[in-house]
C-alpha positions, 0 to 999 in steps of 0.5 A: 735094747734092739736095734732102730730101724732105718725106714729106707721107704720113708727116706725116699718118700721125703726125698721125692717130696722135696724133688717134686717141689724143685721140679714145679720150679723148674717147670715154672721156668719152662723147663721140665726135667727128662730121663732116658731109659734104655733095656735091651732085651726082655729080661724080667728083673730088668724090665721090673726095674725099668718100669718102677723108674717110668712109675717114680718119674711119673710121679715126679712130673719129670719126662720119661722117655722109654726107648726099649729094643730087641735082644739082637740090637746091633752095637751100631744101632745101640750107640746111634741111639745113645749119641741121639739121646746126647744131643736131645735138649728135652734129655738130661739123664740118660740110663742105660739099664744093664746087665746088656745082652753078652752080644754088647760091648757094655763099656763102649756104651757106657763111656759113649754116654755124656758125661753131662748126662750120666746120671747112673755116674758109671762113666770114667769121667764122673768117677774120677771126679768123685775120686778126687772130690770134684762136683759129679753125679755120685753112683745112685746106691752109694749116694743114697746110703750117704743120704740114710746116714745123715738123715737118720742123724748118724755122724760120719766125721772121724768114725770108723766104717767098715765096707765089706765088699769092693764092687764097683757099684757100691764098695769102691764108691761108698768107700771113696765117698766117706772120705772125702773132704767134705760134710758127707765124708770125713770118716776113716775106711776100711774095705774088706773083701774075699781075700780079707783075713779076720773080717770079724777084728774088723768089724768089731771095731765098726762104728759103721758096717756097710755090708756090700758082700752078696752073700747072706749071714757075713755079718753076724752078732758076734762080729759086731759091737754094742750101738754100732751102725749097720747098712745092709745091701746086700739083696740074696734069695734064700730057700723058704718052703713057708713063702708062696715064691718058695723063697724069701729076701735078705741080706748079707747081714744076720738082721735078727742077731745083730739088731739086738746089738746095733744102734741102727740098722737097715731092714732087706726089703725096705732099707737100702733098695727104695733109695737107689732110683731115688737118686737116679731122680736126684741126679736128673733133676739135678742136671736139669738144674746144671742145664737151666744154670747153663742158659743164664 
């Protein structure tokens, strides 16, 4: 029997559902949730992603404050913007949208951030409180891959997961995350990467993979068991004379073999991707929320 497919789109559908009701409660207590975004430079997926995150807060009702500068912006004038951006109350989250311009230190941008307003949770601070399992805003991706386990009823205590890949974007945060003390965590973790040997006698162990390797076709149906759980991140363009592009999305996952034996199952596009900004709204209303507490 193949595979159920984990609408990604329709999770994040019911997720800004309930976020737009937290932010009309908030802005009866005259408080109106605010992101802002930074893009340096004028690159096209950048500013592709950048322009969904202004459309979702729109939505959303939450203030967007779109602060886009040049490709030759000093370091100086980027992080005076970034301590403005710190010390403005209407400003809960702050993104800075990346890769920047090579001319950028990106570290000293990113730990220049408050981490009170790291709603992307890259800064150290946050990161070291996911690690040891404090209260912190949780890496978007990660966050919503946790969010698509649970909604789709599948149990993360005691299972055995296997994350391939070791970013510090989504394979060393997912992995931290699963096995935490806590009700999003409780699972045993695997991490597998480049330098692992037999990825497939791990993976046939799985009763989830979350495959995170940027490289498509490395999970495949032989390297799977029968009703295991399979969360593709993986985003690769492969060649396709057929699409208008002149190629097409997919992931790092061989979807059409392994929904055959996979219980549940992520589609590329239209699985992991809709959650990710989904979370950045998540986090920003949840520090508006931490602010109002704050004023109490």
């Amino acid at each position: 029997m193949a595979a159920t497919i984990i609408d990604g789109k329709q999770v994040a559908a019911d997720m800004r559902a309930e976020l737009k009701d937290k932010v009309a409660k908030l802005k009866e207590e005259g408080i109106v949730p605010g992101l802002a975004v930074v893009l340096v430079g004028d690159d096209p997926a950048s500013r592709s992603y950048v322009t969904a995150k202004e459309r979702a807060c729109e939505e959303l009702g939450i203030f967007s404050d779109d602060n886009r500068l040049a490709e030759d912006t000093s370091q100086e004038d980027l992080m005076a913007l970034v301590d403005k951006l710190n010390n403005d109350a209407k400003i809960n989250g702050i993104l800075v949208q990346l890769p920047l311009p090579k001319h950028l230190n990106e570290s000293e941008v990113l730990l220049a951030i408050d981490p009170n307003k790291d709603v992307d949770g890259f800064h150290p601070i946050n990161v070291g409180k996911m690690v040891v399992g404090e209260d912190a805003f949780l890496p978007c991706t990660p966050h919503g891959i946790i969010h698509l386990l649970k909604r789709s009823g599948v149990e993360l205590s005691g299972a055995e997961v296997v994350v391939v890949g070791r970013s510090n974007i989504v394979g060393k945060p997912i992995a931290n995350m699963l096995i935490q003390k806590n009700d999003m965590g409780n699972a045993t973790v695997t991490v597998c990467h480049t330098r692992t040997k037999d990825l497939a006698s791990h993976t046939k162990r799985a009763d989830i993979i979350i495959a995170a390797a940027g490289r498509p076709n490395t999970v495949t149906a032989d390297m799977v068991k029968d009703g295991v759980v399979v969360i593709d991140v993986g985003v690769n363009r492969v060649e396709d004379a057929t699409k208008k592009k002149g190629y097409r999305l997919v992931g790092d996952v061989d979807f059409e073999g392994v929904k055959e034996k996979a219980s549940l199952i992520t589609p590329v596009p239209g699985g992991v991707g809709p959650m990710t900004i989904t979370m950045l709204l998540y986090n920003t209303v949840e520090s508006a929320e931490k602010a109002a507490k704050s004023k109490t």
